[in-house]
C-alpha positions as CSV (number, residue, x, y, z in Angstrom):
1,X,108.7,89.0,92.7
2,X,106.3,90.7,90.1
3,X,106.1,94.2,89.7
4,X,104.9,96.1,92.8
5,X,102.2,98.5,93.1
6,X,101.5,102.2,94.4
7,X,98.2,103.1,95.8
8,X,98.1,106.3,97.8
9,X,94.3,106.7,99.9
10,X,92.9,110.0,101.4
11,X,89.8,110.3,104.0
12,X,88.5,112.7,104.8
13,X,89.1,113.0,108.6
14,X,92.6,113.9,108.6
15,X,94.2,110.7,107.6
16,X,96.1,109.6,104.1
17,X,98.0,106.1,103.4
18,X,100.4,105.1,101.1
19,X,99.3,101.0,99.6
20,X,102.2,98.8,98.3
21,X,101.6,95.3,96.9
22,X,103.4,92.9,95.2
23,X,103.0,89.4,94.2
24,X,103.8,86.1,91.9
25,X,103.1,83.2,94.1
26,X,104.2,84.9,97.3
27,X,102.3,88.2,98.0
28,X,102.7,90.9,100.1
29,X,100.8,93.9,101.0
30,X,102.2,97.4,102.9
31,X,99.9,100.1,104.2
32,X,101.3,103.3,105.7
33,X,99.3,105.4,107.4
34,X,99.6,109.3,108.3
35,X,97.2,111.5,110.5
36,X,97.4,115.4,110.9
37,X,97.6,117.0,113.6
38,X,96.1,120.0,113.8
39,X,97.6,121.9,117.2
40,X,101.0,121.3,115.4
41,X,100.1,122.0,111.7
42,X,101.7,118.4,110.6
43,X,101.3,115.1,109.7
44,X,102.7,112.3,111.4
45,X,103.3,108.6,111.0
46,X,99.8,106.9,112.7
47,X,100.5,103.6,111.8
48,X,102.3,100.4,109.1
49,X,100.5,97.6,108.3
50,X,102.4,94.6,106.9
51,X,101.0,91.4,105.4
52,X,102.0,88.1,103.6
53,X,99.9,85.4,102.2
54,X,100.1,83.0,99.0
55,X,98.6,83.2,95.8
56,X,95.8,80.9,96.7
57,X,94.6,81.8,100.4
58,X,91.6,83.7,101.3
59,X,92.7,87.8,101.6
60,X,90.8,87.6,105.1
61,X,93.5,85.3,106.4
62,X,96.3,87.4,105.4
63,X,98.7,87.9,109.2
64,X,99.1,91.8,109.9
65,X,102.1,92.8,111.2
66,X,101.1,95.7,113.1
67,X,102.8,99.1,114.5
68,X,101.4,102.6,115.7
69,X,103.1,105.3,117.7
70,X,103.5,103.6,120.3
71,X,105.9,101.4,118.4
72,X,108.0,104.1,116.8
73,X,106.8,107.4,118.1
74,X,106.2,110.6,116.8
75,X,107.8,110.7,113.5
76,X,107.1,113.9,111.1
77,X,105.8,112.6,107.5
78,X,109.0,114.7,106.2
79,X,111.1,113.0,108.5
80,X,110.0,109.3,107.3
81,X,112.0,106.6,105.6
């Protein structure tokens, strides 16, 4: 499985994600996105990004596996697992 990877992102409109990827023939990427809200002083869950590919395809044909809130909706970032 190889040893996976943290990358955590900020912007700077209100939005942070946390980056996962691991590999060995098989890889896999995770991206998990989080957006404040500012008429509730919080940040929420915006949206998770999941993809697969192997070792030799092009990173542009990697399949998202996509959901936002309307998916799993409204989650507090301290309420996430």
């Amino acid at each position: 499985m190889g040893i996976p990877k943290l990358d955590l992102g900020m912007r700077n409109n209100g939005y942070f994600s946390v980056k996962h990827y691991g590999s060995m023939t098989h890889r896999w990427k995770s991206i998990t996105t989080f957006k404040y809200n500012s008429k509730e002083k919080d940040w929420f869950l915006h949206k998770e990004s999941v993809g697969n590919y192997e070792d030799k395809e092009d990173l542009d044909k990697i399949l998202w596996k996509i959901k936002t809130v309307k998916d799993f909706g409204k989650i507090r970032f301290k309420e996430y697992r």
